[in-house]
C-alpha positions as CSV (number, residue, x, y, z in Angstrom):
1,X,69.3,-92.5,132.1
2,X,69.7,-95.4,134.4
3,X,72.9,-95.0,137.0
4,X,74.8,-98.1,137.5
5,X,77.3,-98.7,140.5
6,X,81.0,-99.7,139.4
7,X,83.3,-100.8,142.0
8,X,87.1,-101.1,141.5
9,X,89.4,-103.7,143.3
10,X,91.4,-100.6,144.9
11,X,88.4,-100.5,146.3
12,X,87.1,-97.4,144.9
13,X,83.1,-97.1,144.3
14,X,81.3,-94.7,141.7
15,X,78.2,-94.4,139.7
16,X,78.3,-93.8,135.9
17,X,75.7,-94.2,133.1
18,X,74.2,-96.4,131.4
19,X,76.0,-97.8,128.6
20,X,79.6,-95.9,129.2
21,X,82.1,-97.5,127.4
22,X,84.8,-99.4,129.6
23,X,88.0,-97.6,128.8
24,X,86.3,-94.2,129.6
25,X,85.2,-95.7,133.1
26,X,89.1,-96.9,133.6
27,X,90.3,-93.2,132.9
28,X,87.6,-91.6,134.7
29,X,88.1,-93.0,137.8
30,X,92.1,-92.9,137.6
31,X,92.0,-97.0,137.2
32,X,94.8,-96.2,134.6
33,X,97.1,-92.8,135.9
34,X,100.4,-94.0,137.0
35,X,100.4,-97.8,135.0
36,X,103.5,-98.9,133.6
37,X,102.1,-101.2,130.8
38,X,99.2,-100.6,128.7
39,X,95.6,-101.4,129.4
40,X,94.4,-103.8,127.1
41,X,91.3,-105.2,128.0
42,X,88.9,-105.7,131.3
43,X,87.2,-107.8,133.6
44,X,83.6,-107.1,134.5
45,X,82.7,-109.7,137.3
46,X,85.1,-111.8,136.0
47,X,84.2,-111.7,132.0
48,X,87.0,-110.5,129.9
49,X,85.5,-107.5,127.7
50,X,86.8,-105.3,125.2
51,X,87.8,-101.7,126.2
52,X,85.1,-100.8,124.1
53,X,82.0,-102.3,125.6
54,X,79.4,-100.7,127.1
55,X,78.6,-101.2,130.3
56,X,74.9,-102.5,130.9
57,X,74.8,-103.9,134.5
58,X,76.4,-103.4,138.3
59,X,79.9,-104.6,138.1
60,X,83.6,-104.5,139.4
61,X,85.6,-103.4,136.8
62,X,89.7,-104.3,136.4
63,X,91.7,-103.6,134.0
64,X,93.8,-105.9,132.4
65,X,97.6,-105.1,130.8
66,X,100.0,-106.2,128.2
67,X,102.3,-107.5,131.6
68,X,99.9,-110.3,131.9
69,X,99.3,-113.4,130.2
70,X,95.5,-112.4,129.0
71,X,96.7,-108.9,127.8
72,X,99.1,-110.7,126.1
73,X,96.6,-112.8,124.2
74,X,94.3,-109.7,123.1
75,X,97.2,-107.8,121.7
76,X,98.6,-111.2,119.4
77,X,95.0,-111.9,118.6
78,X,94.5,-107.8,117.6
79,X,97.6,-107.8,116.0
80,X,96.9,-111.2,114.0
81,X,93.3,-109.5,113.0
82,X,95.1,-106.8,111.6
83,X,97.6,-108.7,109.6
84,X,94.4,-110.5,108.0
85,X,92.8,-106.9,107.4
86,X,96.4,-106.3,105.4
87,X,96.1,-109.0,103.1
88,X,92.8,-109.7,102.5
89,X,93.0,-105.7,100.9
90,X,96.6,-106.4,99.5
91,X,95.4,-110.0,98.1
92,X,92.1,-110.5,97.8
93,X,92.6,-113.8,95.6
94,X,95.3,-115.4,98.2
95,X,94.1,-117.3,101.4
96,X,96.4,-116.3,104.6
97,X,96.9,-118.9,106.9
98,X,98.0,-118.2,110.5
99,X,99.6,-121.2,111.4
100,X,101.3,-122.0,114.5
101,X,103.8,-120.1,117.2
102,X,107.4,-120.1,117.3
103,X,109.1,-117.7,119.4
104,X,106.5,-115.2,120.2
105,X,105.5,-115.0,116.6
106,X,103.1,-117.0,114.7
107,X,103.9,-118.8,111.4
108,X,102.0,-117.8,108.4
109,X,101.3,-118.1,105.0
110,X,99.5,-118.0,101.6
111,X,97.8,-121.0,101.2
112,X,99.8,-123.1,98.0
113,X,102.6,-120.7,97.6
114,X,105.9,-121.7,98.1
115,X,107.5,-118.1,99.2
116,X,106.1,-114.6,99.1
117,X,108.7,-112.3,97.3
118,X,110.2,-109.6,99.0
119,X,108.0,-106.7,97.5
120,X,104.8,-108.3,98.7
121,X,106.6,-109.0,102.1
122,X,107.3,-105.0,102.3
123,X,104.1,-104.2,101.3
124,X,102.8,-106.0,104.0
125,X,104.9,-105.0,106.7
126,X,104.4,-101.1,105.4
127,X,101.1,-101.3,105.4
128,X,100.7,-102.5,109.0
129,X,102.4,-99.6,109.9
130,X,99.9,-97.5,107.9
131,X,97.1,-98.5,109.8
132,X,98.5,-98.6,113.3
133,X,99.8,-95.2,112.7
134,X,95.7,-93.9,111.6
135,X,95.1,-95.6,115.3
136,X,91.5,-96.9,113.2
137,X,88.9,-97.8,115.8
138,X,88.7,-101.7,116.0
139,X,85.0,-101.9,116.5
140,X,82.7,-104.6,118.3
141,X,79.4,-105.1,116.4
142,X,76.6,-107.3,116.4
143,X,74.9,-109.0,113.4
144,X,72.1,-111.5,112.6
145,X,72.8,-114.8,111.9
146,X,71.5,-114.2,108.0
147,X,73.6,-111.2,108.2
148,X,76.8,-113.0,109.2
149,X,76.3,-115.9,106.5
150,X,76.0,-113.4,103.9
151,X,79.0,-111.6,104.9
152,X,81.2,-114.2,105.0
153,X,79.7,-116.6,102.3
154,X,83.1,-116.6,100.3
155,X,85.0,-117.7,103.0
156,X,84.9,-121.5,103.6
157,X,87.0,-121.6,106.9
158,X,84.4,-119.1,108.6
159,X,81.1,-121.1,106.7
160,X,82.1,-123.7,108.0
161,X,81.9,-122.3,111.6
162,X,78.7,-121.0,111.2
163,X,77.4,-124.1,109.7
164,X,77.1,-125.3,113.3
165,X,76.3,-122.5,115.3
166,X,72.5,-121.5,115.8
167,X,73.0,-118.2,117.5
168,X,70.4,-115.7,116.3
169,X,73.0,-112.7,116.9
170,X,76.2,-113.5,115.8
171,X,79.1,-110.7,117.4
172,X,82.0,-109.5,114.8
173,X,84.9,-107.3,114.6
174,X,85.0,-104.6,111.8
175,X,88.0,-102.8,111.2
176,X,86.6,-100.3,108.2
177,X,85.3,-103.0,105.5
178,X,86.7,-105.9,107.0
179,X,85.1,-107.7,109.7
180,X,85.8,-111.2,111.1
181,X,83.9,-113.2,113.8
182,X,84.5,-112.4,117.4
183,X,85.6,-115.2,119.4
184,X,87.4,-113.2,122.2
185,X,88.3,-109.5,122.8
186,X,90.3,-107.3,120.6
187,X,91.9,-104.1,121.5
188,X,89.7,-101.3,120.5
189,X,92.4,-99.4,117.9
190,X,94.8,-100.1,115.9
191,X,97.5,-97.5,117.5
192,X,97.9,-99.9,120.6
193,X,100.0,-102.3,118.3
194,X,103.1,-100.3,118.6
195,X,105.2,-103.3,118.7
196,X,105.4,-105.9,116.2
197,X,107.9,-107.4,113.7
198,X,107.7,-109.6,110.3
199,X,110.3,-111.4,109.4
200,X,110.4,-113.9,106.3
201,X,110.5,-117.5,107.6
202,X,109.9,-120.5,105.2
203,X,107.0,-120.6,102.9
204,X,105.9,-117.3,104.6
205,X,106.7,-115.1,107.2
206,X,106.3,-115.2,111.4
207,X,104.2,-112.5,112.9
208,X,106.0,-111.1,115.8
209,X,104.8,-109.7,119.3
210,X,105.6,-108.8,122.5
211,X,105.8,-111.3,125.3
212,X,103.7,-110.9,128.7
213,X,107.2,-111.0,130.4
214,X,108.6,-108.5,127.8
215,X,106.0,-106.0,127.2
216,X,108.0,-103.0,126.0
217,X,109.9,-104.9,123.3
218,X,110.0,-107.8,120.6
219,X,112.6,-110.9,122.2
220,X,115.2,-112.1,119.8
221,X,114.0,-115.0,117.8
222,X,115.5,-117.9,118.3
223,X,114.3,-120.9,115.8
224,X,113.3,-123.9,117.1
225,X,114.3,-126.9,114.3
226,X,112.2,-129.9,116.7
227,X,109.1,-127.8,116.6
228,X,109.6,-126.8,113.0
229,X,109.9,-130.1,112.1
230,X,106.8,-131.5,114.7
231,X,104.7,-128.9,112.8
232,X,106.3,-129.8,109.6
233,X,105.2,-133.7,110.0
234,X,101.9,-133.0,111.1
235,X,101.0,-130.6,109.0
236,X,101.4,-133.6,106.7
237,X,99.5,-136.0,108.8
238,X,96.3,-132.6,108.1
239,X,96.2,-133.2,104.4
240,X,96.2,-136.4,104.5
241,X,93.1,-136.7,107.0
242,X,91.9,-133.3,105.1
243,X,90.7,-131.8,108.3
244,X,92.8,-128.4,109.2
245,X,89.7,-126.3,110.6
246,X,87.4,-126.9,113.1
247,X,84.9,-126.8,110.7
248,X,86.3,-129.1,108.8
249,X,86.4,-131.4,111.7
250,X,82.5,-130.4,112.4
251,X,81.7,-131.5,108.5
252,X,82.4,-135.6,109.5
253,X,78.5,-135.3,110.0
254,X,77.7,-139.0,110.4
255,X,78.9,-141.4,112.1
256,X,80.9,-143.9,109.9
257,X,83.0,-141.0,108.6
258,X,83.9,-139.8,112.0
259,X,85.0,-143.3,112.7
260,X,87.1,-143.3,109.9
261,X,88.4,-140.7,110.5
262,X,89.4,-141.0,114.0
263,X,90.7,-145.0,113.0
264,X,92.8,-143.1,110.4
265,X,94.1,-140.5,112.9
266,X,95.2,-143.4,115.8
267,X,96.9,-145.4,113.1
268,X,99.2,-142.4,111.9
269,X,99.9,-142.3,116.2
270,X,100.9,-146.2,115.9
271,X,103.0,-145.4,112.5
272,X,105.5,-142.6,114.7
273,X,105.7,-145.4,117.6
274,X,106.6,-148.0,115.2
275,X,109.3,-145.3,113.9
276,X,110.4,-144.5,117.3
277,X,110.8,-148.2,118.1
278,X,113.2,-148.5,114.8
279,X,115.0,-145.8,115.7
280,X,115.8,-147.5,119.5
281,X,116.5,-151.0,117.8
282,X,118.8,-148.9,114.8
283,X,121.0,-147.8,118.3
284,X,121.8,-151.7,118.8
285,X,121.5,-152.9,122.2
286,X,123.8,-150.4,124.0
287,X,121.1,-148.3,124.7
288,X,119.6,-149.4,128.2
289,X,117.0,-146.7,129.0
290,X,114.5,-144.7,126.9
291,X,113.6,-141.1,128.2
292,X,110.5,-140.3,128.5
293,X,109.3,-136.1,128.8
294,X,107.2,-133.4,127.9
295,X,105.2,-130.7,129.7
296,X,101.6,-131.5,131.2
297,X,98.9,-133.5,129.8
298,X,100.9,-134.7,126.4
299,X,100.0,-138.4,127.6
300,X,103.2,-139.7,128.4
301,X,102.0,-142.1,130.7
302,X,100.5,-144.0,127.4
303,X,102.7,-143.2,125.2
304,X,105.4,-145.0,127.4
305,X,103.0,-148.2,127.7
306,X,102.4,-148.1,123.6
307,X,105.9,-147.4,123.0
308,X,106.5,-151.0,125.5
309,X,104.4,-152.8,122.9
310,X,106.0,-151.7,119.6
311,X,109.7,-152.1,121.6
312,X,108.4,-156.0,122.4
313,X,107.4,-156.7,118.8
314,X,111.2,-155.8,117.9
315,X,112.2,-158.5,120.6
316,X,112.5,-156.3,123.7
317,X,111.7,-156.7,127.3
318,X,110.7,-153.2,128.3
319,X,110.5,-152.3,131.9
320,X,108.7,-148.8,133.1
321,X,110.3,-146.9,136.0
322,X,108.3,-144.0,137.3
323,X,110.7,-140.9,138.2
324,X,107.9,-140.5,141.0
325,X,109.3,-143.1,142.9
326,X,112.7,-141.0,143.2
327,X,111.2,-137.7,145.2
328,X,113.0,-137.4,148.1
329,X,110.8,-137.5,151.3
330,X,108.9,-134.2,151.4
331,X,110.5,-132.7,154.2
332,X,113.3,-132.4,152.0
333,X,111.1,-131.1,148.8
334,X,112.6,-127.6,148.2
335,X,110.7,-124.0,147.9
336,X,110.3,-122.0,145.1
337,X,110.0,-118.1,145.2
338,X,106.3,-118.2,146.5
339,X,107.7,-120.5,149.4
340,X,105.7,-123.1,147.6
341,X,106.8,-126.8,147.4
342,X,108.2,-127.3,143.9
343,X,107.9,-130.7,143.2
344,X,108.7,-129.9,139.8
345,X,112.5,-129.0,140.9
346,X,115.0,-131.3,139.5
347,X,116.6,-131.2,143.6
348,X,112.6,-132.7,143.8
349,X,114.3,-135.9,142.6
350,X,116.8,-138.0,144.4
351,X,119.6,-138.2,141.5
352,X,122.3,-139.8,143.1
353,X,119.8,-143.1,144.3
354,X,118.5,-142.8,140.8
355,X,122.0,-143.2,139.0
356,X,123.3,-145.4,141.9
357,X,120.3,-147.9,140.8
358,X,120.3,-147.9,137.1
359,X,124.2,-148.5,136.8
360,X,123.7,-151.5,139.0
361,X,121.2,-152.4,136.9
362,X,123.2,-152.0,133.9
363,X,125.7,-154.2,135.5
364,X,123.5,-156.9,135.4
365,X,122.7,-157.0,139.5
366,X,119.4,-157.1,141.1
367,X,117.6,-153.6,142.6
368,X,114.7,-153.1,145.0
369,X,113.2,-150.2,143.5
370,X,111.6,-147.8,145.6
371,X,107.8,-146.3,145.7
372,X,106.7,-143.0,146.9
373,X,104.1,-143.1,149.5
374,X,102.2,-139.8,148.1
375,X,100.2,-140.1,151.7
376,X,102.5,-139.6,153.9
377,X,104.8,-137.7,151.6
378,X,107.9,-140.6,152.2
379,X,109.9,-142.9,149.9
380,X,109.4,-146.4,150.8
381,X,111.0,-149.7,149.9
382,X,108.2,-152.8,149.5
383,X,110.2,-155.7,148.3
384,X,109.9,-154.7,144.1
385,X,113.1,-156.2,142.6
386,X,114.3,-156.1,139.4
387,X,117.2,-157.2,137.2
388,X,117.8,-156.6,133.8
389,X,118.5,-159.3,131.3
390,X,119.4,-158.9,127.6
391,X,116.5,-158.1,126.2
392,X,115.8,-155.7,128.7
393,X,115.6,-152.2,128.4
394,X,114.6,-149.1,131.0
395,X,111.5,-146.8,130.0
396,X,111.4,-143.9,132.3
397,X,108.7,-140.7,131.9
398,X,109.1,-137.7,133.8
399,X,109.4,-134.0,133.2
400,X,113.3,-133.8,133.5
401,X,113.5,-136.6,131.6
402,X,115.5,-135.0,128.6
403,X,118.0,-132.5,130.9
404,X,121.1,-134.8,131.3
405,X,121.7,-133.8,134.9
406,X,118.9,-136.1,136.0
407,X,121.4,-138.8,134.7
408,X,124.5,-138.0,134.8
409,X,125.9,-141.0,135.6
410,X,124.7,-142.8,132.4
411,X,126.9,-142.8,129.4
412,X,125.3,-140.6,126.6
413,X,125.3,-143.7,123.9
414,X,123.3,-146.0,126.7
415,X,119.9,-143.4,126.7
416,X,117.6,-142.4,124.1
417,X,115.3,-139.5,124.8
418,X,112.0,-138.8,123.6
419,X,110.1,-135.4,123.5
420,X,106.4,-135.5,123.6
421,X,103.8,-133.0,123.5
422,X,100.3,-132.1,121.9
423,X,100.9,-129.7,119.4
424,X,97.4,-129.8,117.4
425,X,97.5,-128.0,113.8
426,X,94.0,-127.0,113.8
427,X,93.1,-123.6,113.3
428,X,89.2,-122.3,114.4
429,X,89.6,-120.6,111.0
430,X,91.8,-119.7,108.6
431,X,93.5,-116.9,110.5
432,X,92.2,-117.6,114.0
433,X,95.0,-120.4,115.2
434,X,94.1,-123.1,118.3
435,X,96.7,-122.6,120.8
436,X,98.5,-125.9,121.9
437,X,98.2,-124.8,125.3
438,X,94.6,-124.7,125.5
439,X,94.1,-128.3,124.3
440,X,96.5,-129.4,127.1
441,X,94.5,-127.5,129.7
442,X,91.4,-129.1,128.3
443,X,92.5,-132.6,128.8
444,X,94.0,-131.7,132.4
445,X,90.5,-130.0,133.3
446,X,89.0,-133.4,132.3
447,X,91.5,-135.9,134.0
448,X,91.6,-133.9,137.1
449,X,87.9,-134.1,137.4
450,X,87.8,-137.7,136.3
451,X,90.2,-139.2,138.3
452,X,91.6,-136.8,140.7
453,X,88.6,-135.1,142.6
454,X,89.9,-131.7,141.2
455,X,87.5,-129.4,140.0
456,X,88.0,-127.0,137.2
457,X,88.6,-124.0,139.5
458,X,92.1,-125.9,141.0
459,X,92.9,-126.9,137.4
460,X,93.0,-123.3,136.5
461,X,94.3,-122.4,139.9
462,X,97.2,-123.7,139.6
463,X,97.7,-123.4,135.5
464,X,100.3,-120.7,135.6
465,X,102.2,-122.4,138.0
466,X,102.1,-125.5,135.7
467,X,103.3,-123.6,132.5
468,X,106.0,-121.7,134.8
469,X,107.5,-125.4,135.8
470,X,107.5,-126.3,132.1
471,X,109.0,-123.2,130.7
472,X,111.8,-123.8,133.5
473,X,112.3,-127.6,133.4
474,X,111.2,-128.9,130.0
475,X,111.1,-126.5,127.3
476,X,115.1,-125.4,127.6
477,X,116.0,-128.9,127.0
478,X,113.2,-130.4,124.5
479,X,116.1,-129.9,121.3
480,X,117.8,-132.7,123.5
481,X,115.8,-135.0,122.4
482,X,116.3,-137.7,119.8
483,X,112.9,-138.5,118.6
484,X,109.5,-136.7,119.4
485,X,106.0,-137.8,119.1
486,X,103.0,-135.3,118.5
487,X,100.3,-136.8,121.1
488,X,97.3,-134.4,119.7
489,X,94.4,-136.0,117.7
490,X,92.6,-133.8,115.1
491,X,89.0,-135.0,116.8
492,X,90.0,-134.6,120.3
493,X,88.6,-131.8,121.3
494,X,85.3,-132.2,120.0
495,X,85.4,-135.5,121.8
496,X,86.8,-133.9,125.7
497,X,84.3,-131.3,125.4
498,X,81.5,-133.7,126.4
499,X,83.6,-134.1,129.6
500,X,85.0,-130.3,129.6
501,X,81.6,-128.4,129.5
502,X,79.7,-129.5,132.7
503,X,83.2,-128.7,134.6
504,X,83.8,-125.4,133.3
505,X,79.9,-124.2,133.9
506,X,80.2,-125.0,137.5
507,X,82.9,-122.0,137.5
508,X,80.6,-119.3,139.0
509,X,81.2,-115.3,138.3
510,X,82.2,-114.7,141.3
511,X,85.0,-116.7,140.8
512,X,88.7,-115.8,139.7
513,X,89.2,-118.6,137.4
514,X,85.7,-117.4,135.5
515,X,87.3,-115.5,132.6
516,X,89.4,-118.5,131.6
517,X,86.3,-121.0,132.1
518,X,84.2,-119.0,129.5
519,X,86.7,-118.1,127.1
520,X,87.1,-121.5,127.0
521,X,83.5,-122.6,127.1
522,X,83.1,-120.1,124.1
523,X,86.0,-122.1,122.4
524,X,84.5,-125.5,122.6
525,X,81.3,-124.0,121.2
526,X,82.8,-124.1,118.1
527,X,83.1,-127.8,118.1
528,X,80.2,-130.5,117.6
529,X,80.3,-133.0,120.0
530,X,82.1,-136.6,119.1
531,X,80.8,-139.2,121.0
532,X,83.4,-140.9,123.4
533,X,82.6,-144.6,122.7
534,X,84.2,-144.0,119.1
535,X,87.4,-143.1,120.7
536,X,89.5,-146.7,120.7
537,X,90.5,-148.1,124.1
538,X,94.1,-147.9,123.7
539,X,93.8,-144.5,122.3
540,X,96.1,-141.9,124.2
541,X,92.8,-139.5,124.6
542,X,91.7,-142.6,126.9
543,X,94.3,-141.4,129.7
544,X,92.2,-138.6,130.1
545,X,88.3,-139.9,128.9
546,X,89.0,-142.9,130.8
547,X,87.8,-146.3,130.0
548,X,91.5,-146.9,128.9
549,X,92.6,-150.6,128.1
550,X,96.1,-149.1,130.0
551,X,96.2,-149.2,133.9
552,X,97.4,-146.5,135.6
């Protein structure tokens, strides 16, 4: 039997055979003696794996645990598998739907039923437990693509994923009888969910887990009413354009009914602006600036242009202020813990210039505004002068747009702030949910490439920086807000990954950032491609395509 060398980032080297499973290699060779968190999952030169693969080729092996953000993601994704093992045995006539996260849980549900009664919601939660406590071998398999259709030819959401896929070998997941497709690593049993909760919430129930920062126990829930109501409105916004799967979306086969559908999708965008607009004009004319936030890559850049235009058909004279403009000169930038310049710091901005220059405008006298030279890392004044007249009114996006220290000096009845983000309601499948996050980084991989001379390895680089400056500076104060708009578009993603692909294959294995790039090459695979010249010019995709009638 072939011998294959395995080296360890402790830098420990060892032979072992052919075909040794991963998680015996870890224990082996002492990869796992002494850990605090559990091992979840692996990276061979770079791929993420499932403990129980078998090891075919010369690699480095690391293990990866439930402290980080990918261990995280298998255990939720195990966990969610084995919630759809549950009912599929409990049910077999009910469709589960895994819907979207709140509060380290995912919201989920039996498709057209209004509530599930308690002794079905005991049942389920009981016989969780059952199966975690048999610790039953979660088990990677391989089947033909025949093989696979068969299996799964009662359940449309999965169909409908193979419908567009070509691969002669098509890998699965069988827990017992059940299996489901694979689309990224699962823990390899069912006793390494020790940790989960179900709580009844709405129509259904939330699926609890453990956070990355919070390994070793379940967080207290706290309900979110703006995302519950965001999810609420565009869940609405999926039956009406009847596309809640990506195969569904993969169905608009020709090309007039992926027009319509994306024309139908930009004009439910233009029907919330046109709300939002009512709701500024319903405040009366005391309100003199409209805040503008939301973490990265929700488009509010173009949102704050569109929202201009709806605010002018109502007979105002919007003016855009970029919070940009207000970082103090860099020198004065402060550190976060790495020592790293946080422009992302509230102190980042220069509040007291900021407030000292909108209450004179509010009092009717004339400002230079300034602009930040991004060069040289200076605020500079270059003779742009404003004053604001009646039908005036201030548009200002930024991330710390909705936490009221940034203006403290304004009167809470003079501001109206806005909460936007792309919170997409597709699911892959029926109980394999799209997180929100990924469709953000896929629009920042593309903009960054397309307009920023970033490749995809500083994208992901600096990704968990990114979220940790949103968790800190937006998220805490998005319930401040008094209107939100849901930036995602049902096709986008099978638009950005005509841009997304090429960027994410030049990620090489060597690389850090090459686990991310394939699982989310893998992702887009189970998307046909939408061509961009379908997406209209004034779309809010467009910020990131390009091509946009906007300048920016």
């Amino acid at each position: 039997m072939k011998d294959l060398k395995v080296r360890f980032s402790s830098g420990h080297d060892t032979t072992v055979n052919y075909g040794t499973d991963i998680l015996t290699i870890l224990k082996d060779n002492g990869q796992l003696s002494g850990t605090e968190y559990p091992v979840t999952s692996a990276l061979v030169n770079n791929e993420l794996v499932s403990l129980s693969s078998r090891l075919k080729i010369n690699a480095e092996v690391k293990p990866v645990f439930l402290n980080s953000a990918t261990g995280a993601r298998v255990y939720r994704k195990t966990l969610t598998a084995l919630l759809s093992k549950v009912c599929s045995g409990l049910f077999p006539e009910r469709r589960l739907i895994v819907g979207h996260s709140l509060s380290t849980g995912y919201v989920c549900y039996f498709d057209g039923m209004l509530s599930v009664d308690k002794k079905d919601f005991d049942a389920i939660r009981k016989r969780i437990q059952e199966l975690i406590d048999e610790n039953l071998k979660i088990a990677y398999e391989i089947m033909s693509y025949e093989d696979a259709c068969t299996a799964f030819e009662s359940n449309e959401s999965k169909m409908l994923i193979l419908k567009y896929r070509n691969e002669s070998i098509i890998p699965v997941y069988r827990i017992r009888n059940w299996i489901d497709l694979a689309y990224e690593p699962l823990l390899p049993e069912t006793g390494m969910l020790n940790k989960f909760e179900l709580m009844p919430y709405g129509p259904g129930f939330i699926l609890r887990y453990p956070h990355a920062s919070s390994p070793d126990r379940i967080e207290t829930f706290e309900d979110n009413h703006l995302l519950k109501s965001i999810y609420t409105e565009y869940k609405a916004w999926g039956k009406i354009l009847n596309v809640t799967s990506a195969g569904k979306l993969n169905n608009l086969r020709d090309s007039s009914g992926v027009k319509d559908f994306i024309r139908v999708a930009e004009s439910l965008h233009e029907k919330k602006l046109s709300q939002i607009s009512d709701m500024i004009a319903a405040k009366g004319r005391d309100i003199r600036v409209v805040l503008i936030a939301g973490p990265s890559s929700s488009g509010k850049t173009t949102f704050t242009k569109k929202l201009a235009i709806h605010l002018k058909v109502l007979g105002y004279n919007p003016q855009l202020i970029s919070l940009d403009d207000y970082y103090v000169n860099r020198e004065e930038t402060p550190r976060d813990e790495y020592g790293e310049l946080d422009f992302e710091a509230l102190e980042a901005i220069d509040i007291p210039q900021l407030n000292t220059d909108m209450l004179k405008l509010f009092d009717g006298e004339e400002v230079e505004l300034p602009s930040f030279n991004f060069k040289t890392g200076l605020r500079e004044y270059r003779g742009h002068k404003i004053r604001m007249e009646s039908r005036n009114i201030l548009l200002m996006e930024g991330i710390h747009g909705l936490n009221d220290k940034l203006t403290a000096k304004i009167r809470p009845e003079q501001k109206f702030k806005i909460y936007i983000s792309a919170l997409t309601q597709l699911n892959l499948d029926d109980n394999n949910r799209i997180a929100t996050t990924d469709n953000r980084l896929i629009r920042r991989i593309v903009r960054d490439f397309q307009f920023r001379g970033y490749d995809a390895l500083h994208t992901l680089g600096m990704w968990e920086s990114v979220k940790r400056g949103e968790k800190k500076n937006i998220f805490p104060f998005q319930n401040n807000a008094d209107a939100f708009f849901n930036s995602a578009l049902d096709y986008e993603l099978a638009v950005l990954k005509n841009l997304a692909v090429p960027v994410l294959k030049a990620v090489k294995p060597w690389d850090e950032a090459y686990a991310e790039a394939s699982r989310l090459l893998l992702f887009l695979n189970n998307f046909t491609s939408i061509q961009p010249k379908y997406v209209p010019m004034t779309s809010i995709l467009r910020e990131f395509i390009g091509d946009s009638d906007f300048k920016y």
